[in-house]
N, C-alpha and C positions, 0 to 999 in steps of 0.2 A: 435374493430374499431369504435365504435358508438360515441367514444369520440374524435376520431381524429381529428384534425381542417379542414385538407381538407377533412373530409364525402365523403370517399371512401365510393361508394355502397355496403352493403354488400349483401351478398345471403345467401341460404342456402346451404349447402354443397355438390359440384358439383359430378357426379358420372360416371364414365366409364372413354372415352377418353377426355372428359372434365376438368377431372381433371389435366392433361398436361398443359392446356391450364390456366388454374389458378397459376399456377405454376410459368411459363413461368411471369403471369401477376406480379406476386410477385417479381420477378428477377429483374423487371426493372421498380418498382416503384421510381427509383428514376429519371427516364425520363418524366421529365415534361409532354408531352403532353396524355403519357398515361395514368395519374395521371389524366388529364383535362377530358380524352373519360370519363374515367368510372366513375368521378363523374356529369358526365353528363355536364361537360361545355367545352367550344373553349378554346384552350391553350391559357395564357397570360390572362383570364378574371378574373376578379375581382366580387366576388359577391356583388350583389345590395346593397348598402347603405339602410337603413330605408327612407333617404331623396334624393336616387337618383335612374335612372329608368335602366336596365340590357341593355345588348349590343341588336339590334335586333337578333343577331347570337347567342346567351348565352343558345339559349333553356330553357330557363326559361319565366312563363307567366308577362307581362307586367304590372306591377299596377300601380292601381287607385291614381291618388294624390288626397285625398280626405280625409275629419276628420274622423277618425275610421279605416283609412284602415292600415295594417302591413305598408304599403310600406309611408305611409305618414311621414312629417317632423314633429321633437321631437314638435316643436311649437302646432302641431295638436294634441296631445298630451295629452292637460292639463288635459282634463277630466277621476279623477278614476273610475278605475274597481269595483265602489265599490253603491249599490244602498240604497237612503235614502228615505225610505216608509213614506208615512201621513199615522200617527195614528190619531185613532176616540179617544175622550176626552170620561171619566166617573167618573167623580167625582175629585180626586188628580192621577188618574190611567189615561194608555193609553193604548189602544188595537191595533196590527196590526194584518193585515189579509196576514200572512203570504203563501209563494208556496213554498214545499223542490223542489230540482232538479229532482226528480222523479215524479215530477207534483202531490204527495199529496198534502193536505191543512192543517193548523192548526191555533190556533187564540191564540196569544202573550199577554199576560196581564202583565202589571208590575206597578210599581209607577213612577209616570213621570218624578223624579229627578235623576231616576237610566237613563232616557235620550238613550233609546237602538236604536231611531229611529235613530238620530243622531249620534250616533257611526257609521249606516250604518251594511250592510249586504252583504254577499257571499255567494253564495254555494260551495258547496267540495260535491266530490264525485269517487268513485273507479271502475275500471272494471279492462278487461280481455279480452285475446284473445279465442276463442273459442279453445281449446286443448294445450293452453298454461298457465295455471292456476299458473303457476311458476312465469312467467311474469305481477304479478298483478301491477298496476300502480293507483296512487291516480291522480282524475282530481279536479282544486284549482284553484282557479281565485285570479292571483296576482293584489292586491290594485293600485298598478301604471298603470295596464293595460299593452301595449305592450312596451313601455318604459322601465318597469322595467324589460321586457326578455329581448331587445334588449341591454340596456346598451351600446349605440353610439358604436354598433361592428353592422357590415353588417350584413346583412342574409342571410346562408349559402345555401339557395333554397325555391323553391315551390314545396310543396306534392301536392295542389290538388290547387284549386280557392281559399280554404279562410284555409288552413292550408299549416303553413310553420314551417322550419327549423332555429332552430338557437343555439347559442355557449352554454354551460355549464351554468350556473346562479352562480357555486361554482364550486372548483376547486375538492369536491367532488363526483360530480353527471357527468352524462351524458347530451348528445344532449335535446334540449327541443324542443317536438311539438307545435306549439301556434293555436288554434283555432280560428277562425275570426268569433263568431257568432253576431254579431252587434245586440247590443251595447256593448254585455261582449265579452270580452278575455279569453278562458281558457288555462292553462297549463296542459301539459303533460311531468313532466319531468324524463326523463330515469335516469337509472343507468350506471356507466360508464363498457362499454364490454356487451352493454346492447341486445334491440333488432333489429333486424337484417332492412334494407331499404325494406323488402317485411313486417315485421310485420307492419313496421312505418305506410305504405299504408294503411294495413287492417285498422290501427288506422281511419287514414285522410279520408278513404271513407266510412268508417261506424257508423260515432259518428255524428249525429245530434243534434242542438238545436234551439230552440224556445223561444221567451218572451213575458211572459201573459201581459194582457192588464195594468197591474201594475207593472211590469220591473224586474219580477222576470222570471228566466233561466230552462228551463227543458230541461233537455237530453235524450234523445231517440238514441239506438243503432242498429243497426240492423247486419245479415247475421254473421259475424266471430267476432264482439265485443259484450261482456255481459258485462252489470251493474251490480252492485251488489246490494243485494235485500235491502229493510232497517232492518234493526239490524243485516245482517251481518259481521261477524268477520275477519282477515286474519291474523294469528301470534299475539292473541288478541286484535289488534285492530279494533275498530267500522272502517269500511269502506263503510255503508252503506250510504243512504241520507243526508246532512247535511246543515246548515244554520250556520254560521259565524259572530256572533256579534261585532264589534271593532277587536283590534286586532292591531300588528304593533305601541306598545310602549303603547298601552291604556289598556281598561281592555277589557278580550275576555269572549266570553258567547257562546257558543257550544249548538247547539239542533240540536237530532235526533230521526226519529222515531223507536222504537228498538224494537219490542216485543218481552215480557218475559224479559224485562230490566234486567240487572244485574250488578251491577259496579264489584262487586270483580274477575270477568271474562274481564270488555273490559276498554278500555279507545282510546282516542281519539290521533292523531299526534301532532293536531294545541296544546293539550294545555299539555307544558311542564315543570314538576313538579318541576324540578330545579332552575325556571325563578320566582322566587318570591311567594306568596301563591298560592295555588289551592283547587280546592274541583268537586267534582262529587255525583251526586245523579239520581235518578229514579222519574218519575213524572209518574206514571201511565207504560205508554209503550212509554214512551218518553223517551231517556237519556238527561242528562242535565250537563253541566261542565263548569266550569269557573276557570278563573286562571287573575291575579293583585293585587292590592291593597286589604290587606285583608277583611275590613270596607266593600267594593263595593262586593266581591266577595260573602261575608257572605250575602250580601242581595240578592244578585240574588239566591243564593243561597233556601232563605228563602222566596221571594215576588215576582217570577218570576212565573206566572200560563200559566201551557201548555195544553190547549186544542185540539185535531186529529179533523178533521171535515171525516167525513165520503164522 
């Protein structure tokens, strides 16, 4: 059901005489207003527009018309989800003083015409529900920001104050959670038949984020969601800490910290070997992967220096 347009609540699977009564619920979904109870809204409502404000009766929380916010219009918008660091100058090279999402540190060096400030920066990063380890989910901060989830279709609810619900992104996937942590946007997007409206919660009430004084994103989870640690793996892929170089038709530059690096064991989602050249290597205990043009690629490759700050 996690893919259904009207976000039937789901549960977990009800037990005793309870289960009648689901039954029953199933029998006459096709009577609108029960359809309305159980996804939690007043029969006849229409969920919120990104650019309009929900019934007072909708049960759903009221938002902010304000730049940044979910519930704001596409015009507030303009600004991506995407952060452009000042690098220090040394010589023809540039230094950033990089934060992964797991609030380590590291210090970026490269040659200034490879332009990595200017490409701009993301973090990516994976968890888990506490005893649902099946249920792993990658968190990915899309470049358009909430725009690019929203895609002029309403949104389907509010989970919490700054996490909402909204439609598929592909006709692939599942429901998408969107994170409000101002100024970034994360996504969380499920799988279709995915997890249930009491997992989605655990998500929405237990993923925190913060932005250091340089505009880079740390996550913090607590009580039923886990992070995943840096260099770990899930079905071989890295899903641990990440930083996201370019990306979205340019060329992409992948760092994380992995220790015990090893490529012929992991590789990364964002960079996909089919899309033009790629290459992966080990800097130490850092992975490192790039995928574009193969000229750009071979240089990052070869003059990208990763420094860990302790």
């Amino acid at each position: 059901m996690a893919g259904d347009p009207n976000d039937i609540i789901e549960a977990e699977a009800p037990r005793g005489p309870r289960r009648w009564v689901g039954i029953a619920v199933l029998a006459a979904l096709v009577a609108v207003p029960v359809i309305s109870l159980l996804a939690g809204r007043d029969p006849g409502v229409t969920p919120p527009s990104p650019a309009s404000s929900p019934s007072p009766d909708s049960g759903l929380a009221s938002p902010q018309l304000v730049p940044g916010s979910v519930a704001s219009t596409s015009a507030a918008w303009q600004a991506t989800n995407v952060l452009h660091p000042k690098p220090r100058r040394k010589g023809g090279r540039e230094i950033l003083d990089v934060v992964f999402p797991d609030g380590s540190k590291a210090e970026v060096d490269y040659p200034a015409d490879l332009g990595l400030a200017e490409l701009g920066v993301r973090p990516a990063m994976g968890g888990w529900l506490e005893g649902y380890f099946s249920l792993f989910r990658q968190l990915t901060v899309p470049s358009g920001g909430s725009a690019e989830v929203a895609q002029d279709r309403p949104m389907i609810r509010r989970l919490t104050a700054g996490v909402t619900l909204w439609q598929p992104m592909s006709e692939a996937e599942g429901q998408v959670l969107l994170f409000d942590f101002a100024p970034w946007y994360v996504t969380l997007r499920d799988v279709k038949n995915g997890m249930t409206y009491e997992q989605r919660l655990m998500w929405a009430e237990n993923l925190r984020g913060r932005t250091t004084g340089d505009g880079y994103l740390v996550l913090k989870a607590t009580s039923q969601v886990r992070l995943a640690a840096p260099g770990q793996t899930f079905r071989g892929e890295l899903v641990g800490s990440q930083l996201w170089f370019g990306g979205d038709g340019r060329p992409l530059l992948v760092i994380a910290p992995a220790p015990h690096c090893d490529t012929a064991s992991t590789a990364v989602s964002a960079i996909d070997p089919s899309q033009g050249f790629s290459a992966e290597t080990c800097r130490g205990d850092v992975y490192v992967a790039a995928s574009g043009e193969r000229e750009v690629v071979e240089r990052m490759m070869a003059d990208v220096r990763i420094r860990l700050k302790s």
